[in-house]
N, C-alpha and C positions, 0 to 999 in steps of 0.2 A: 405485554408479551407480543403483540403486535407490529410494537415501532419496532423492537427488535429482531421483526423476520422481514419486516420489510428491509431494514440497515443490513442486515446478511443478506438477501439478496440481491440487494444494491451493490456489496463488495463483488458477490460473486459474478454479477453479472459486469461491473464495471472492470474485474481484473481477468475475466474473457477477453474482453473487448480491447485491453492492452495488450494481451497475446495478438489477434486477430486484426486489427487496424494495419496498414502498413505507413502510412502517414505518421513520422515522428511523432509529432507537436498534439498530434492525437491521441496517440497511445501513451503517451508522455504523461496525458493531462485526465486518460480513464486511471492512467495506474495512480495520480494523486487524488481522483476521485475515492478509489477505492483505498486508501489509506486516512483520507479525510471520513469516510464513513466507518472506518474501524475507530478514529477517534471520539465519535460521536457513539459508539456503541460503549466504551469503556467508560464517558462519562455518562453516558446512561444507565449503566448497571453499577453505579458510583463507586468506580476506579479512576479518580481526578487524577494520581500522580500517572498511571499507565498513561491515560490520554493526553496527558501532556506533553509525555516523551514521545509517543507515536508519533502528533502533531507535528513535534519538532525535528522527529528523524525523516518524518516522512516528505515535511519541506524542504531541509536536507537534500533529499535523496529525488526530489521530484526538479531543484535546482541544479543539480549537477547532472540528470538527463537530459534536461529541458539544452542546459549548454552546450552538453556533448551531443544530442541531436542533432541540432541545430550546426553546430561546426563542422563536425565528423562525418555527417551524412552527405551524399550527393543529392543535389537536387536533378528531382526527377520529376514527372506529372503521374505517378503511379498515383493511384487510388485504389481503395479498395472497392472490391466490386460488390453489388448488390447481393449477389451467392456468397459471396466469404462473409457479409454482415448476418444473411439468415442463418449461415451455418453456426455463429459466435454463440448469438442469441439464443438457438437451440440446444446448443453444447448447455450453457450456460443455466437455461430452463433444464435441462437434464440437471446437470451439477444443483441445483434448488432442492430435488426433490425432496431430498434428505433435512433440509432446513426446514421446510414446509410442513412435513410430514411427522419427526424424527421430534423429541421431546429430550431434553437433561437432566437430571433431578442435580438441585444445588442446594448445599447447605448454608442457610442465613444463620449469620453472625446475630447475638440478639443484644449482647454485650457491646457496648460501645469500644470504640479501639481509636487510639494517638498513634499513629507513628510519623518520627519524624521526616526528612525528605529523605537524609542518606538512608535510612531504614526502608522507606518504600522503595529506593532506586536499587541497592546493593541485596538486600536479602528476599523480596516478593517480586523480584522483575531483572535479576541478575544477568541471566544469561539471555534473556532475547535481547534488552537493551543492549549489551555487547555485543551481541549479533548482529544486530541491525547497524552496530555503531563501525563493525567491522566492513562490512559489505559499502557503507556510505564513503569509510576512508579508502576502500578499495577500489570502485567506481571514481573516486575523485584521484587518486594517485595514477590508476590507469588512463585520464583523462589527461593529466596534467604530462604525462609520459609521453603520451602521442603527439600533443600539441606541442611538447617539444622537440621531439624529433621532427616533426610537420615544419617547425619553424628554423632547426639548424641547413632542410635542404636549403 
């Protein structure tokens, strides 16, 4: 029960700190932080096929920021300032409490269960997987858009 408050506050403090950062490649790499630690939650609480997919969208979607940061943005010497980090942290220590504090009750499965891959992908994870899959083609089509427009000036 443990690993899994610390792994939650790991996300939540890590997807703070992608709002709060202003340095791309920074924020870039808290917000795959925090997606990389949702997939280590989902195989912890043995949901292999969910953390598979996370993992995979989440790479996805942390490669096609990483590019479009890194292209799209102007380079600047902007940092973030030591006030905008305390304030992340604290947001972020706030947003905890509730993990910390805050208890689920869950019903264990006692019966063993098979399902196959399209069984776990389409009927127990339907709709955030296409969520997620939607946002990643959207971010990459909006990227691919600009860059071409950027390239016919």
């Amino acid at each position: 029960m443990w690993f899994e408050t610390i792994l939650a506050i790991g996300m939540v403090t890590s997807a703070v700190l992608a709002i709060y950062l202003k340095e791309t490649v920074a924020s870039v790499l808290s917000l795959s932080t925090m997606m990389l630690l949702l997939s280590l939650l989902y195989f912890n609480l043995n949901a292999p096929f969910s953390a598979i997919f996370q993992l995979a969208l989440g790479a996805g979607t942390a490669a096609i920021f990483l590019l479009a940061g890194d292209t799209l943005t102007k380079k600047s010497n902007a940092k973030t300032s030591n006030k905008t980090k305390v304030i992340a942290i604290i947001a972020s220590a706030i947003l905890c409490i509730p993990v910390i504090v805050g208890t689920v009750a869950t019903q264990i499965i006692s019966s063993p269960f098979d399902f196959s891959l399209s069984t776990a992908l389409w009927e127990l994870r339907a709709t955030d997987v296409l969520a997620q899959g939607l946002v990643v083609l959207t971010a990459a089509l909006g990227v691919g858009l600009f860059l071409e427009e950027r390239r016919r000036k």
